[in-house]
C-alpha positions in Angstrom: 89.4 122.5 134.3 89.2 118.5 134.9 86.8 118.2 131.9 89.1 120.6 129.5 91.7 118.2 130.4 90.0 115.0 130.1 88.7 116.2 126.3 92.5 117.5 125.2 93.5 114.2 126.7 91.1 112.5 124.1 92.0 114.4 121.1 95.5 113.5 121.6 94.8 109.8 121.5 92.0 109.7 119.2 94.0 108.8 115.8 94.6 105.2 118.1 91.2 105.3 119.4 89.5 105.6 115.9 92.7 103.9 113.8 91.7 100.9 111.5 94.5 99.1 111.3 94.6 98.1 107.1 98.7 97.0 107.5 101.0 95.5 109.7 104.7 96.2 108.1 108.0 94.4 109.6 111.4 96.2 108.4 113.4 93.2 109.7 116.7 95.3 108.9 115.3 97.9 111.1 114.0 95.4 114.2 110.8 97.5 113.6 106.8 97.4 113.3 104.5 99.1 111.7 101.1 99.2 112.7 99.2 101.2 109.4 96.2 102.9 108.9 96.7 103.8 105.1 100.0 106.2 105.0 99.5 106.8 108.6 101.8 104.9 111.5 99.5 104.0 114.4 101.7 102.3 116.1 105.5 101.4 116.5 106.9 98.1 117.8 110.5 96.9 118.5 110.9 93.5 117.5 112.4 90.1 117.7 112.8 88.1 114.3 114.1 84.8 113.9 118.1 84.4 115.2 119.2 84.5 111.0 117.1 87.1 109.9 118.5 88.6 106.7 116.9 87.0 103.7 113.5 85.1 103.3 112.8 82.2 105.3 113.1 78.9 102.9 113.0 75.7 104.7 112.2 74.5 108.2 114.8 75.1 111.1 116.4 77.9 108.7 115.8 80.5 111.3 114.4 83.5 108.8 111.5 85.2 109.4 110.1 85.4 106.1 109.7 87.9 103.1 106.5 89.2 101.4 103.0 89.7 101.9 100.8 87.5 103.8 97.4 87.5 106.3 97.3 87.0 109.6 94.6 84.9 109.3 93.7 83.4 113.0 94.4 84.4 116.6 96.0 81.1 118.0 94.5 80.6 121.9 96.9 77.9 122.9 100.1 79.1 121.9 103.1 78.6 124.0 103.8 82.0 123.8 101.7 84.6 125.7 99.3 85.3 122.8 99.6 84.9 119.3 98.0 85.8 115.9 99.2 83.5 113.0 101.2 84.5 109.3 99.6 82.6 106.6 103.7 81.3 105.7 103.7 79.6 103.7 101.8 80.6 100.4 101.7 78.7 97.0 105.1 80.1 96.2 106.9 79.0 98.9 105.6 75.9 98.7 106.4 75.4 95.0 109.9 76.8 96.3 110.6 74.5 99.0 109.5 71.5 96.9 111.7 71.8 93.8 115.1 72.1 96.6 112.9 69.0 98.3 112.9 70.8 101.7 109.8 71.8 103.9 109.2 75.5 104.1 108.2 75.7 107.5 105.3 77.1 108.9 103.6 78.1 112.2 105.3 81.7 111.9 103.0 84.2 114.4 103.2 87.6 116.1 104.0 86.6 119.4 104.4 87.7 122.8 106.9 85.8 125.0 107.1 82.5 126.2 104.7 81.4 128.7 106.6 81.5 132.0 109.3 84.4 131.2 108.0 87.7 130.4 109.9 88.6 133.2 113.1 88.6 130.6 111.2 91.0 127.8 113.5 93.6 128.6 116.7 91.5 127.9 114.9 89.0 125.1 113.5 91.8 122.7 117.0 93.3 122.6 118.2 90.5 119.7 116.8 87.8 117.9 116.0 85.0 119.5 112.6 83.4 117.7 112.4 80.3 115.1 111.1 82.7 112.2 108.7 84.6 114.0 108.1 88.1 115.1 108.3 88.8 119.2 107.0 91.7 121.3 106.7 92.0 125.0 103.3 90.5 126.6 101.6 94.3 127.1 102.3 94.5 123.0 100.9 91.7 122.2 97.6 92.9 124.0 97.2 95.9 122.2 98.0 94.1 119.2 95.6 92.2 119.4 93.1 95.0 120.5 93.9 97.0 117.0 94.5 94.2 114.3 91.8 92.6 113.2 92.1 88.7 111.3 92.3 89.1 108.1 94.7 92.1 108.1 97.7 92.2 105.8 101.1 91.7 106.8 104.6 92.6 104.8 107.6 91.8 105.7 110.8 93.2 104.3 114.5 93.4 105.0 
């Protein structure tokens, strides 16, 4: 009986345990992430954005979390957050954008858990947004984000 169990158990968590993560999509309107395998949702998160989140982040200090398709393209080990994988923000175009209003776009935008020293407050904190630009999920997220997104993986980010 214990064995029968163990195995149904398995079957019903093996789309995680065999999921290869090809996506990560943000719908800032919704608060909401998307951990993708193809069509399929892996995985759900509830997140913090920056405190002005409609619209595409533009300049430095502006608050937005931006808009578009990027890479997270490095796990960041000494972050002042609990963990964090970086958002290659800004690209060429942003860039190019930023310069001709002669503002800095901004960068340093990551998937983050919380900051060092209060993950204690996760359940008030992820409940509005509260980050610079970048995307927040509790500590125990931020771990099994980590576990199924590889660098390298695509992120998009829409309203």
């Amino acid at each position: 009986m214990i064995k029968i169990l163990i195995l149904f158990l398995l079957l019903i968590h093996s789309t995680n345990l065999f999921a290869q993560v090809d996506l990560v999509k943000v719908i800032k309107s919704k608060n909401l992430m998307y951990l993708m395998d193809g069509k399929k949702i892996i995985k759900t998160y509830k997140v913090s954005l920056g405190a002005n989140p409609k619209g595409h982040k533009e300049k430095e200090g502006d608050e937005k979390t931006p808009e578009g398709t990027y890479i997270l393209d490095y796990v960041k080990s000494n972050s002042s957050f609990y963990k964090a994988m970086h958002i290659s923000y800004p690209n060429k175009k942003d860039k190019i954008n930023a310069k001709k209003r002669g503002v800095s776009p901004g960068g340093f935008i990551m998937v983050h858990g919380q900051k060092n020293g209060f993950s204690f407050f996760s359940f008030i904190s992820q409940n509005f947004n509260w980050t610079n630009g970048c995307i927040a999920i509790t500590n125990k997220q931020m771990d099994e984000f980590l576990s199924l997104v590889k660098v390298g993986t695509k992120i998009n980010i829409v309203y």
